[in-house]
PDBQT receptor file of N, H, CA, C and O in Angstrom, charges set to zero:
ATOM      1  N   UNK A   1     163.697 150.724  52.915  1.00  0.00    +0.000 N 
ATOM      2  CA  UNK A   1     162.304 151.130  52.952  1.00  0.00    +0.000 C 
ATOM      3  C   UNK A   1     161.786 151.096  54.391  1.00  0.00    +0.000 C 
ATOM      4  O   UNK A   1     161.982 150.111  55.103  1.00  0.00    +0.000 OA
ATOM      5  N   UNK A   2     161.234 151.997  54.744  1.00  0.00    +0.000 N 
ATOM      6  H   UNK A   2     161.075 152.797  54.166  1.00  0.00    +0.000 HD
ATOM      7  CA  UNK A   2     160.650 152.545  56.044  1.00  0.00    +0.000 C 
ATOM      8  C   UNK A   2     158.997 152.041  56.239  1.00  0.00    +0.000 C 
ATOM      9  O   UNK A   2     158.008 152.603  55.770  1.00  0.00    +0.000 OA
ATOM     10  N   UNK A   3     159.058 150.314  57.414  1.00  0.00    +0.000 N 
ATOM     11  H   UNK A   3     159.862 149.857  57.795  1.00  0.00    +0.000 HD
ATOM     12  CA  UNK A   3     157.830 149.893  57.346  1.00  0.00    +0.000 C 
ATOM     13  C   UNK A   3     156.801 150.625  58.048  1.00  0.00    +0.000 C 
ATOM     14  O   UNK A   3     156.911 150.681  59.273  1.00  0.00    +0.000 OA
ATOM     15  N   UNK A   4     155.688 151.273  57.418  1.00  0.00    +0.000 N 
ATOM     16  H   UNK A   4     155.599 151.228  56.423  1.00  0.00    +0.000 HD
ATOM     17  CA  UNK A   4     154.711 152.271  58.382  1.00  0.00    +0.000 C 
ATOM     18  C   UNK A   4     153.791 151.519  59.811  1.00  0.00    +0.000 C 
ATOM     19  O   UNK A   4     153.156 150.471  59.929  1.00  0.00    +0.000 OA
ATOM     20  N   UNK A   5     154.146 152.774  60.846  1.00  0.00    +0.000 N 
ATOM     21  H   UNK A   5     154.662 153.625  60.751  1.00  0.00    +0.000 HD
ATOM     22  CA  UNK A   5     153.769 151.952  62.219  1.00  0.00    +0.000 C 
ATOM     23  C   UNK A   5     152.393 152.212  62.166  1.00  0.00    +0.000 C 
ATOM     24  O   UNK A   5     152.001 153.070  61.375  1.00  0.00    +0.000 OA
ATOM     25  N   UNK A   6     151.576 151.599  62.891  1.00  0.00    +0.000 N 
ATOM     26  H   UNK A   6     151.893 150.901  63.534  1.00  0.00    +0.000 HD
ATOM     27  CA  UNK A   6     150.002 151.210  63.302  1.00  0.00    +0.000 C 
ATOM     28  C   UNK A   6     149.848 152.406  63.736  1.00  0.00    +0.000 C 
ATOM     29  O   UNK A   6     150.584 153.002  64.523  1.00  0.00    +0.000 OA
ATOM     30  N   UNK A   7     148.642 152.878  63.102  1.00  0.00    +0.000 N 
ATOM     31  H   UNK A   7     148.045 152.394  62.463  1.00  0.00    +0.000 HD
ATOM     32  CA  UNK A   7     148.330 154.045  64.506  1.00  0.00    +0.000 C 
ATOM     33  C   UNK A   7     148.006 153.101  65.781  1.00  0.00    +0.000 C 
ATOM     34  O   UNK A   7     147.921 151.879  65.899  1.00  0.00    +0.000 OA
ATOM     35  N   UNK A   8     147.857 154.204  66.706  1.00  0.00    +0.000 N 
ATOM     36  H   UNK A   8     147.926 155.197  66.611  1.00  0.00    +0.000 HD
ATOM     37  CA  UNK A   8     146.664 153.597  67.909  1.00  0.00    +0.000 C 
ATOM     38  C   UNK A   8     145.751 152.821  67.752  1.00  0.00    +0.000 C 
ATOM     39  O   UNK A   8     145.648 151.637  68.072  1.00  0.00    +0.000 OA
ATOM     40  N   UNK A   9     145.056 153.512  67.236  1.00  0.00    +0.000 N 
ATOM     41  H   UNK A   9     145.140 154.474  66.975  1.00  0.00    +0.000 HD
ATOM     42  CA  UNK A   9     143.351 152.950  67.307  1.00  0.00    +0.000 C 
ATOM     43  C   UNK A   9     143.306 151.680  66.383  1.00  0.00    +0.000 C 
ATOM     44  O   UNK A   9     142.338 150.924  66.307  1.00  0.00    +0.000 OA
ATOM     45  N   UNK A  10     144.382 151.561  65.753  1.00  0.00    +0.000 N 
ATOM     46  H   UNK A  10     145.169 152.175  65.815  1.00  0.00    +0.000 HD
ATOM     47  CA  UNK A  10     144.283 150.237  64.633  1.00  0.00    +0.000 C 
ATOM     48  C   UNK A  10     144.643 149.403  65.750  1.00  0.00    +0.000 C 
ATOM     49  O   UNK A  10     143.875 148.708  66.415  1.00  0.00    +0.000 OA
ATOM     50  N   UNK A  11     145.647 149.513  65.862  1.00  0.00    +0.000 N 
ATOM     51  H   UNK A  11     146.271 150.078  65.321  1.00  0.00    +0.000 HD
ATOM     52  CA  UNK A  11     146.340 148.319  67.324  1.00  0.00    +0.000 C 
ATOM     53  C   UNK A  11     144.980 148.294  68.492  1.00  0.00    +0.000 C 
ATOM     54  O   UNK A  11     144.808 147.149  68.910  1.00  0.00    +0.000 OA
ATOM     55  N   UNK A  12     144.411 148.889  68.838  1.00  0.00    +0.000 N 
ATOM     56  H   UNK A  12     144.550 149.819  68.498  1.00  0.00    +0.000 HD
ATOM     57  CA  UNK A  12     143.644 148.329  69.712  1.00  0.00    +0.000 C 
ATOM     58  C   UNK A  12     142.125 148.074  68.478  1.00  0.00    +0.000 C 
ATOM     59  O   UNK A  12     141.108 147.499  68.865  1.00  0.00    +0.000 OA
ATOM     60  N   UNK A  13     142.205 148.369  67.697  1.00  0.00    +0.000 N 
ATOM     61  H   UNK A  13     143.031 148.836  67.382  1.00  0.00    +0.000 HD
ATOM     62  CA  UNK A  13     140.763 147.650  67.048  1.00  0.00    +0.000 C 
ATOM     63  C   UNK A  13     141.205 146.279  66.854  1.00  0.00    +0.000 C 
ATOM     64  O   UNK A  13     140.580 145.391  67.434  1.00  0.00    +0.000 OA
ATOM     65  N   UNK A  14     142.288 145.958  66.048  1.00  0.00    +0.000 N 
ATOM     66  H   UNK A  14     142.796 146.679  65.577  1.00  0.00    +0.000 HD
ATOM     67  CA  UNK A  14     142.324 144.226  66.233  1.00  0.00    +0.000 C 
ATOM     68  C   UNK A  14     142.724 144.001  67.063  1.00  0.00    +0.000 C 
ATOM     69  O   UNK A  14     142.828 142.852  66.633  1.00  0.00    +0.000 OA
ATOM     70  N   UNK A  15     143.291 143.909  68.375  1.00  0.00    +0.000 N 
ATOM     71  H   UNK A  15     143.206 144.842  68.725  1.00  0.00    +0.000 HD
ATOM     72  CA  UNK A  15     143.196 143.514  69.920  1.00  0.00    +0.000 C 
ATOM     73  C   UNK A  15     141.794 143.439  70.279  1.00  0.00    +0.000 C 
ATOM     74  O   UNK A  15     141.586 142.319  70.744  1.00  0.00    +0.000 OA
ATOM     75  N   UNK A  16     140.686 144.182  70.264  1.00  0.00    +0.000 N 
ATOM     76  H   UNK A  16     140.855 145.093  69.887  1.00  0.00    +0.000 HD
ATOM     77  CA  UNK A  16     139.769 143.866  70.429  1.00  0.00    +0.000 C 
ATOM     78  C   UNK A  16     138.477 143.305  69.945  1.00  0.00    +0.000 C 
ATOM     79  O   UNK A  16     137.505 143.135  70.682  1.00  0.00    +0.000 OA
ATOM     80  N   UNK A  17     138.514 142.960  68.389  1.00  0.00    +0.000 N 
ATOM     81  H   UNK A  17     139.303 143.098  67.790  1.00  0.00    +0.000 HD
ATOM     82  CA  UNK A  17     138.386 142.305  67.647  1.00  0.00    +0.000 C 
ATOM     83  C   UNK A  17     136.956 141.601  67.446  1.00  0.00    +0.000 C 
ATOM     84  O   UNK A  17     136.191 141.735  68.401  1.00  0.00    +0.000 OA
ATOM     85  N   UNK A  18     136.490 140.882  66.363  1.00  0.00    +0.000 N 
ATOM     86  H   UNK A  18     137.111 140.772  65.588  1.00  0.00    +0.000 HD
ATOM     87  CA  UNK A  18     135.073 140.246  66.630  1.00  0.00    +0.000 C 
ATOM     88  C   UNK A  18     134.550 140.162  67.496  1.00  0.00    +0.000 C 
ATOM     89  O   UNK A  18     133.489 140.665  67.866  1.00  0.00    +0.000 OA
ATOM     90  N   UNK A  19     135.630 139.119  68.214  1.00  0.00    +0.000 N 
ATOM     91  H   UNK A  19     136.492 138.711  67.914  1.00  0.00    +0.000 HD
ATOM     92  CA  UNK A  19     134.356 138.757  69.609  1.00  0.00    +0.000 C 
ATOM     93  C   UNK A  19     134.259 139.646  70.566  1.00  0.00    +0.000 C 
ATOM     94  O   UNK A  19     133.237 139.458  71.226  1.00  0.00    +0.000 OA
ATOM     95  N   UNK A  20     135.174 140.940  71.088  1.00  0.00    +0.000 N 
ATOM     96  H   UNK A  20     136.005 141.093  70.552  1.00  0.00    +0.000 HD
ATOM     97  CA  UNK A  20     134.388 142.245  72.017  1.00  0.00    +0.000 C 
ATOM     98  C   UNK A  20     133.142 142.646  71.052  1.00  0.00    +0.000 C 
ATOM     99  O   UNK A  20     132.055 142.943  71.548  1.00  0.00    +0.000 OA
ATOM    100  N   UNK A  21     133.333 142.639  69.807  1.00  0.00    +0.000 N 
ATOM    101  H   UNK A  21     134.216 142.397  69.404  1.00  0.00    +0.000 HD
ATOM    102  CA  UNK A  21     132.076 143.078  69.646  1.00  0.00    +0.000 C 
ATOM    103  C   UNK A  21     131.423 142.794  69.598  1.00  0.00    +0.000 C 
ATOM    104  O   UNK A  21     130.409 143.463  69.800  1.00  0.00    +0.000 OA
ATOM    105  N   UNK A  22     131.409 141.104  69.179  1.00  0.00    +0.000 N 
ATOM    106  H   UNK A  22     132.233 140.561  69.015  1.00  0.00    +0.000 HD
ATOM    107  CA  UNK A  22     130.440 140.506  69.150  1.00  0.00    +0.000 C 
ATOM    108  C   UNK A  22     129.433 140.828  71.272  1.00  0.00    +0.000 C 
ATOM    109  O   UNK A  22     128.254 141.089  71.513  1.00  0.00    +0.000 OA
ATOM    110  N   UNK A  23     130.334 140.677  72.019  1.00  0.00    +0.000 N 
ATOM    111  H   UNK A  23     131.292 140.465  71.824  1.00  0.00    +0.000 HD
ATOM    112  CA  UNK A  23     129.848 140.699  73.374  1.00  0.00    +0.000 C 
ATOM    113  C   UNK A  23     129.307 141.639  73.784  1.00  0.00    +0.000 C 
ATOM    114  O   UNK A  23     128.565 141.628  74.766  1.00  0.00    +0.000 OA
ATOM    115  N   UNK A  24     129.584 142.631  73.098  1.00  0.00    +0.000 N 
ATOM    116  H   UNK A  24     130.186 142.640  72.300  1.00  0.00    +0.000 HD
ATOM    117  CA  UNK A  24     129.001 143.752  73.110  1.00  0.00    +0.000 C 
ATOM    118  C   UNK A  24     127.763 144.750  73.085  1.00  0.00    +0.000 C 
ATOM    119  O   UNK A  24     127.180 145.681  73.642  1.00  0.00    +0.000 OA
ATOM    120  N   UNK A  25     127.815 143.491  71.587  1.00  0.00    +0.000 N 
ATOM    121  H   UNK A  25     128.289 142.735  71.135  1.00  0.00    +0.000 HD
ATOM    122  CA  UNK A  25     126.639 144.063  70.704  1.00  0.00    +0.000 C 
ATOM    123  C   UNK A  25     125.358 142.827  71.816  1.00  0.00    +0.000 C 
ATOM    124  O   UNK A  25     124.331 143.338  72.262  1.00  0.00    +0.000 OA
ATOM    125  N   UNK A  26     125.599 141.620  72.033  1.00  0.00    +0.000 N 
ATOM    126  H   UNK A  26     126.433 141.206  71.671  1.00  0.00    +0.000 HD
ATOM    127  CA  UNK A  26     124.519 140.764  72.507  1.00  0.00    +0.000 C 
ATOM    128  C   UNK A  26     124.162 141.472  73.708  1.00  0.00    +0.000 C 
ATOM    129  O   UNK A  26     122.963 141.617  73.945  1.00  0.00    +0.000 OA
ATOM    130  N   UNK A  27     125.315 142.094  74.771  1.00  0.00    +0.000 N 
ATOM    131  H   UNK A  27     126.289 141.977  74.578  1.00  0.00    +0.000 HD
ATOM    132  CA  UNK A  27     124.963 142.542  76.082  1.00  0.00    +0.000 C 
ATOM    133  C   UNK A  27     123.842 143.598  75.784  1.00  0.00    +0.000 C 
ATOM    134  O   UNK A  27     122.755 143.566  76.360  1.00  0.00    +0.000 OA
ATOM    135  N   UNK A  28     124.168 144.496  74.885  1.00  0.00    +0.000 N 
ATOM    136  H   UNK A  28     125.052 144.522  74.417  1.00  0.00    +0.000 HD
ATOM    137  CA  UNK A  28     123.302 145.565  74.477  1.00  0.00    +0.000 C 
ATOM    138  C   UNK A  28     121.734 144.945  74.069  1.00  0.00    +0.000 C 
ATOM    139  O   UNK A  28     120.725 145.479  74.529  1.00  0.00    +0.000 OA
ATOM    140  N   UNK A  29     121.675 143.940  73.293  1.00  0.00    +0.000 N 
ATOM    141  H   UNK A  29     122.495 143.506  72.919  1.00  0.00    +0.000 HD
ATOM    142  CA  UNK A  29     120.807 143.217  73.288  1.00  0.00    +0.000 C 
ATOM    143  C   UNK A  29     120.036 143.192  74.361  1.00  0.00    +0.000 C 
ATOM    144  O   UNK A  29     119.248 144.042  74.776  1.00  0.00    +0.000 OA
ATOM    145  N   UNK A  30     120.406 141.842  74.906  1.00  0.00    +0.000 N 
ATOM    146  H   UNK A  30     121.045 141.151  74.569  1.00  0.00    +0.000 HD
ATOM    147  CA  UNK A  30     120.025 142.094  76.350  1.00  0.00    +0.000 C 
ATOM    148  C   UNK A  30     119.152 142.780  77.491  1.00  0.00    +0.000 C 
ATOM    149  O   UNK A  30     118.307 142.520  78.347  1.00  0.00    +0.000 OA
ATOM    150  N   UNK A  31     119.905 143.831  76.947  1.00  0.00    +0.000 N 
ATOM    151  H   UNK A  31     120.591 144.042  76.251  1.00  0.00    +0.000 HD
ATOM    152  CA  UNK A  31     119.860 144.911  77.941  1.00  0.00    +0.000 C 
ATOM    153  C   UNK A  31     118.462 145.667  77.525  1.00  0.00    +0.000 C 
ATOM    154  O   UNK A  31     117.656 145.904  78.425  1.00  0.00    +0.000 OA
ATOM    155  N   UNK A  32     118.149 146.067  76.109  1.00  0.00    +0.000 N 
ATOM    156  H   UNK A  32     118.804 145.875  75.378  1.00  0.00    +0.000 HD
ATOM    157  CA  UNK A  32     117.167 146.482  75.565  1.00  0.00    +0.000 C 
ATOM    158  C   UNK A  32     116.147 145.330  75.704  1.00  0.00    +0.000 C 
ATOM    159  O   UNK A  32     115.027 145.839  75.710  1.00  0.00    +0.000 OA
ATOM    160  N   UNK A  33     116.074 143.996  75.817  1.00  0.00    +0.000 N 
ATOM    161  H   UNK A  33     116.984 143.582  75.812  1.00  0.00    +0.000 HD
ATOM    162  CA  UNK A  33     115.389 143.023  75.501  1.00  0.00    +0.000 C 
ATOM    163  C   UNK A  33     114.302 143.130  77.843  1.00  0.00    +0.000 C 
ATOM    164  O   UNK A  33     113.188 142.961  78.340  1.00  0.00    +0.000 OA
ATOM    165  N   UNK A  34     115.624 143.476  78.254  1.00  0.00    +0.000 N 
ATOM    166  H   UNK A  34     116.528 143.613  77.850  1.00  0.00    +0.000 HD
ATOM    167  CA  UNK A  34     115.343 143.255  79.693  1.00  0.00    +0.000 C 
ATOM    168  C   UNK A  34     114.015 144.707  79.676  1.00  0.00    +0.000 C 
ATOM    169  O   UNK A  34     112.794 144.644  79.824  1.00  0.00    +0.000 OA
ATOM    170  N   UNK A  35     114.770 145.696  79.472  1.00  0.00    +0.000 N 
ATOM    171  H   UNK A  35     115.761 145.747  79.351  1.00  0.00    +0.000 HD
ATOM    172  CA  UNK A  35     113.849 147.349  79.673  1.00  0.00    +0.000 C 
ATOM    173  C   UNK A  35     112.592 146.923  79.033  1.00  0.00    +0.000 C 
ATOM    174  O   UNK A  35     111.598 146.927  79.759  1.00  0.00    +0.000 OA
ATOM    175  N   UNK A  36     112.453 146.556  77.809  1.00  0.00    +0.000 N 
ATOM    176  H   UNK A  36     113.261 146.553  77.219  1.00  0.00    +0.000 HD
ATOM    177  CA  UNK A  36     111.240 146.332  76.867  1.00  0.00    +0.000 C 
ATOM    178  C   UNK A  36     110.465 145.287  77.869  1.00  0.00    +0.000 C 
ATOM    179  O   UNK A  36     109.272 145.481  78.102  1.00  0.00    +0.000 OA
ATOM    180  N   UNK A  37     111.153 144.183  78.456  1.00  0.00    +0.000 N 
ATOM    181  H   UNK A  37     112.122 144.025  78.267  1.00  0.00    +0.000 HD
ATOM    182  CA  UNK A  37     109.855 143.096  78.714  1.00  0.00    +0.000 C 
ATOM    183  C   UNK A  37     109.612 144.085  80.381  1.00  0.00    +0.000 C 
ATOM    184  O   UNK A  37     108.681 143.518  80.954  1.00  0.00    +0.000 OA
ATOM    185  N   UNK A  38     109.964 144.920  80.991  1.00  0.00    +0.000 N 
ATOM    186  H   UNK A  38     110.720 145.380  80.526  1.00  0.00    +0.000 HD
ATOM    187  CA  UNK A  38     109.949 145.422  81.925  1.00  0.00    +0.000 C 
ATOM    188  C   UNK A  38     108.962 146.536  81.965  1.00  0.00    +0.000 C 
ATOM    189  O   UNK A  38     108.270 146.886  82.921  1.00  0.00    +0.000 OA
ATOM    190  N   UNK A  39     109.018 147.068  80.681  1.00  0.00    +0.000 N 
ATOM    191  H   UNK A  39     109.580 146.784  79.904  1.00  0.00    +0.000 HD
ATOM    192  CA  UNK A  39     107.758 148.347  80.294  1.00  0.00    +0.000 C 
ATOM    193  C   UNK A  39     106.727 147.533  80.185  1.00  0.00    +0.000 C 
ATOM    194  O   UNK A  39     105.808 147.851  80.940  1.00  0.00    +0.000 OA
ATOM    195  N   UNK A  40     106.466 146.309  79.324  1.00  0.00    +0.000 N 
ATOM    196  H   UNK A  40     107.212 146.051  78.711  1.00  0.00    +0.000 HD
ATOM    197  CA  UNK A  40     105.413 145.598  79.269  1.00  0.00    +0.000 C 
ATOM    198  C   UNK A  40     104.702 144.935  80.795  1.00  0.00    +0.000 C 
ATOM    199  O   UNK A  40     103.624 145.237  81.307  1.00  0.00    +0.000 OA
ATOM    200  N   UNK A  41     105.261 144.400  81.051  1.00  0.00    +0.000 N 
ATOM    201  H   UNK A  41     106.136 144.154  80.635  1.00  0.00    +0.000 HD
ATOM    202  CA  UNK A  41     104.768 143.387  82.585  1.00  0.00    +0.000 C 
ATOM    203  C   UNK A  41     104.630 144.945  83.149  1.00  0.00    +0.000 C 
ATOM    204  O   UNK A  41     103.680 144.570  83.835  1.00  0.00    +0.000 OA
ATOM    205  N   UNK A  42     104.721 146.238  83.446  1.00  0.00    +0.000 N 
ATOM    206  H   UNK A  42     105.493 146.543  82.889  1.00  0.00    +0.000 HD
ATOM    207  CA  UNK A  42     104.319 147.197  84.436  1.00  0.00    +0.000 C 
ATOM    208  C   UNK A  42     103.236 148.086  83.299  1.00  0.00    +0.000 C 
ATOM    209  O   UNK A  42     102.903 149.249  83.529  1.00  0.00    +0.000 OA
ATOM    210  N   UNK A  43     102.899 147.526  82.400  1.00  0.00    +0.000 N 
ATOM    211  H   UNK A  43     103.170 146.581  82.214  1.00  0.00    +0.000 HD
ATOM    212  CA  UNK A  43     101.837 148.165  81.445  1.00  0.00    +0.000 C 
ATOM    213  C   UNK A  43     102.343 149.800  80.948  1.00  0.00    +0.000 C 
ATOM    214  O   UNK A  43     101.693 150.604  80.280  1.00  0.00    +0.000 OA
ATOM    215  N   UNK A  44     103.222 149.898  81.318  1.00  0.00    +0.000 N 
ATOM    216  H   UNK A  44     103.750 149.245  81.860  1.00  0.00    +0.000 HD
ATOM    217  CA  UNK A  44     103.676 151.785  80.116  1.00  0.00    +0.000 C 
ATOM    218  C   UNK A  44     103.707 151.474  78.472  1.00  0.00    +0.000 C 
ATOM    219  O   UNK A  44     103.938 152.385  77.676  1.00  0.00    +0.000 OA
TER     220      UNK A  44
């Protein structure tokens, strides 16, 4: 019996796994959290 190989994108989705995304997703956070308090303190 012929064991089936990983695609690509599977092999690098669990290589990169919860925690890239988790880092990901907070940087993005972040990042929206920084622009927003930045529109506020310059009044737009």
């Amino acid at each position: 019996m012929e064991e089936r190989q990983p695609k690509p994108w599977e092999k690098w989705l669990k290589r990169f796994g919860v925690a890239g995304f988790l880092f990901f997703f907070l940087k993005g956070l972040v990042w929206l959290f920084i622009f927003f308090g930045a529109g506020k303190l310059l009044g737009c």
